[in-house]
C-alpha positions as semicolon CSV with decimal commas, in nm:
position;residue;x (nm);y (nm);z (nm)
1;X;-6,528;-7,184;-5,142
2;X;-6,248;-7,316;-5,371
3;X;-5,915;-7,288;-5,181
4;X;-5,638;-7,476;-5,388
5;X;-5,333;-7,195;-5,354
6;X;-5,286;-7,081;-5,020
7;X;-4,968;-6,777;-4,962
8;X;-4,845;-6,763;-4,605
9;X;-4,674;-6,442;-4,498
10;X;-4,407;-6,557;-4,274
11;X;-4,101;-6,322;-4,052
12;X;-4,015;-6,562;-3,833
13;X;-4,240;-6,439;-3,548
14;X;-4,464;-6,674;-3,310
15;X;-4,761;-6,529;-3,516
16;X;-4,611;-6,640;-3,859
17;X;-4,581;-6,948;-3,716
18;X;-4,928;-6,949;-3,640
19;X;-5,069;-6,817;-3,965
20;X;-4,828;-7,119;-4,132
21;X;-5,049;-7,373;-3,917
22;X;-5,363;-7,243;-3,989
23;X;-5,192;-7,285;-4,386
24;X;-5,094;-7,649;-4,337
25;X;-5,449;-7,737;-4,176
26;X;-5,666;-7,536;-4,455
27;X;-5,428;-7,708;-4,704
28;X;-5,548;-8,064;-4,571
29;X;-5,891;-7,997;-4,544
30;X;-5,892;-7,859;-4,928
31;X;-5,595;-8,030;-5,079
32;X;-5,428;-7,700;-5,147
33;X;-5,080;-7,584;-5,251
34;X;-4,924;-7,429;-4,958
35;X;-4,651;-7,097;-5,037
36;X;-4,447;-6,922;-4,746
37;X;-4,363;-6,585;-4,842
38;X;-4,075;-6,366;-4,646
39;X;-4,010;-6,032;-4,792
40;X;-3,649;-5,879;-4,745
41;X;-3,706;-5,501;-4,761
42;X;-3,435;-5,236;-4,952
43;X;-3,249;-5,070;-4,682
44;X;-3,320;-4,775;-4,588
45;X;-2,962;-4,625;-4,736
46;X;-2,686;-4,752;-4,908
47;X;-2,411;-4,543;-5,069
48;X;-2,307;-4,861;-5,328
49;X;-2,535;-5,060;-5,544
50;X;-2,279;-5,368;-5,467
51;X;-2,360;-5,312;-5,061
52;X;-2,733;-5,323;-5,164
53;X;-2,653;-5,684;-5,322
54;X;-2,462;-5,799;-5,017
55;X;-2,737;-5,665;-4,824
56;X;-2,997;-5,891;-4,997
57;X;-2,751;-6,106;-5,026
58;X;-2,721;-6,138;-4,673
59;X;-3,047;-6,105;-4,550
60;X;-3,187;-6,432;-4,809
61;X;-2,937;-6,634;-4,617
62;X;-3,021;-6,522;-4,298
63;X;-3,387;-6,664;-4,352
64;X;-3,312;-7,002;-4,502
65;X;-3,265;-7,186;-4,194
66;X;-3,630;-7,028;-4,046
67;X;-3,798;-7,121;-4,409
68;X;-3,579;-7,475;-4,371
69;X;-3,792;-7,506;-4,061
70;X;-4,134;-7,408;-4,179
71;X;-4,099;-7,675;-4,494
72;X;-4,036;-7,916;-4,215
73;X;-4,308;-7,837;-4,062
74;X;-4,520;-7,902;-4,353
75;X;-4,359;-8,242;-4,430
76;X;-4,412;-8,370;-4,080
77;X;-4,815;-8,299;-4,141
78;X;-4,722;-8,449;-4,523
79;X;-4,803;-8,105;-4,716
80;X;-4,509;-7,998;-4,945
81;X;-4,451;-7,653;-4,794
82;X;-4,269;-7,410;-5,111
83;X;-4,059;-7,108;-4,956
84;X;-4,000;-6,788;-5,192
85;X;-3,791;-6,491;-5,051
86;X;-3,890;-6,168;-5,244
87;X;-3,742;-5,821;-5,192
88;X;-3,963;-5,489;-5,146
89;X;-4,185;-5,391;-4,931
90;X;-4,332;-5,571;-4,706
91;X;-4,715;-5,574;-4,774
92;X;-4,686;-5,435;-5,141
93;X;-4,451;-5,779;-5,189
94;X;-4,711;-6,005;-5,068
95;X;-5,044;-5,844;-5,213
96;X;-4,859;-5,876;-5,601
97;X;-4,688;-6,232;-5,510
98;X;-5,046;-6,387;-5,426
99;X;-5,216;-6,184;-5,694
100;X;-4,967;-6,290;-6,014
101;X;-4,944;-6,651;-5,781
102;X;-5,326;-6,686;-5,873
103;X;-5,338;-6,722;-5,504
104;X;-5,692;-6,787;-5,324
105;X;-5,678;-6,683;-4,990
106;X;-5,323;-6,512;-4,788
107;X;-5,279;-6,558;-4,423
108;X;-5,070;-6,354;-4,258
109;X;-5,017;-6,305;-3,834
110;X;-5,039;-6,018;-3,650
111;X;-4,872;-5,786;-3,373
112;X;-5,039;-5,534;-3,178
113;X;-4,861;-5,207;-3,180
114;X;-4,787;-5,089;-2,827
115;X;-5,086;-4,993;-2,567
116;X;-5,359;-5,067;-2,833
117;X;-5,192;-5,416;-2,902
118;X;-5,530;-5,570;-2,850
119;X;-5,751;-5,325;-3,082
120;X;-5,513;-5,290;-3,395
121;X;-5,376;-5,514;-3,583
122;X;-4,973;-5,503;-3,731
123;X;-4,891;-5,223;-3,980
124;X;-4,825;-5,533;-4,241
125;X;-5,110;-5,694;-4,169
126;X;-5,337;-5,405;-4,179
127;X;-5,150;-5,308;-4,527
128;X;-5,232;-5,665;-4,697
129;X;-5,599;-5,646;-4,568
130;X;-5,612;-5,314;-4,736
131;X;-5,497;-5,355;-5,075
132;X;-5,535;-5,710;-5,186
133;X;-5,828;-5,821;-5,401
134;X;-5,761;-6,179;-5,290
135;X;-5,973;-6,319;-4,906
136;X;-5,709;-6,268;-4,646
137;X;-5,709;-6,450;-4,340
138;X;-5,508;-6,253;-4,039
139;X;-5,434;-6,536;-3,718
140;X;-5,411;-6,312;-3,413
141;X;-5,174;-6,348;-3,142
């Protein structure tokens, strides 16, 4: 196995947190590159393509501080952690980031959904498993 580019899907959750530190450790045992990706999805209506700006526009800066965080994590284990924000959807975001990235293995966390928390895994999660053609590596809760 030949793991040199590692994507990390990260929301901010306890799980992405997780999924970043299984990242940072794979990416010392290998010597890989280590990319956090949070995805800022189109809202669901706007009546302005200027509101749909602000909305990104908005949203990006909400996540800095949490991606701020996550390089810091990576420095404090001495792994240069990058941070990309990309807008879309969710899984669809991630799959084509990692694929045109050249990307060898994603990790992403997972949520249970409601009473069969412990048998499914998050709708995200599930997506990325799904679709990409690249090893993905889902840390459970």
């Amino acid at each position: 196995m030949n793991v040199k580019k590692i994507v990390v899907a990260v929301d901010g959750s306890k799980q992405s947190v997780k999924a970043l530190a299984w990242a940072l450790d794979l990416a010392a045992k290998y010597d890989a590159e280590v990319t956090t990706v949070t995805v800022v999805k189109p809202p669901e209506f706007s009546p302005t393509i200027s509101e749909v700006d602000e909305f990104y526009t908005d949203a990006e800066n909400h996540c800095r501080p949490m991606l701020e965080k996550l390089r810091q994590q990576g420095k404090e284990q001495y792994i240069d952690v990058k941070t990309e924000i990309l807008r879309g959807h969710p899984a669809e975001s991630i799959v084509k980031y990692a694929y045109d990235n050249k990307a060898d293995l994603i990790i992403t966390g997972t949520r249970g959904l409601g009473g069969f928390k412990n048998l499914v895994i998050g709708s995200v999660a599930q997506k990325v498993v799904t679709y990409s053609k690249i090893p993905v590596l889902v840390v459970k809760d």
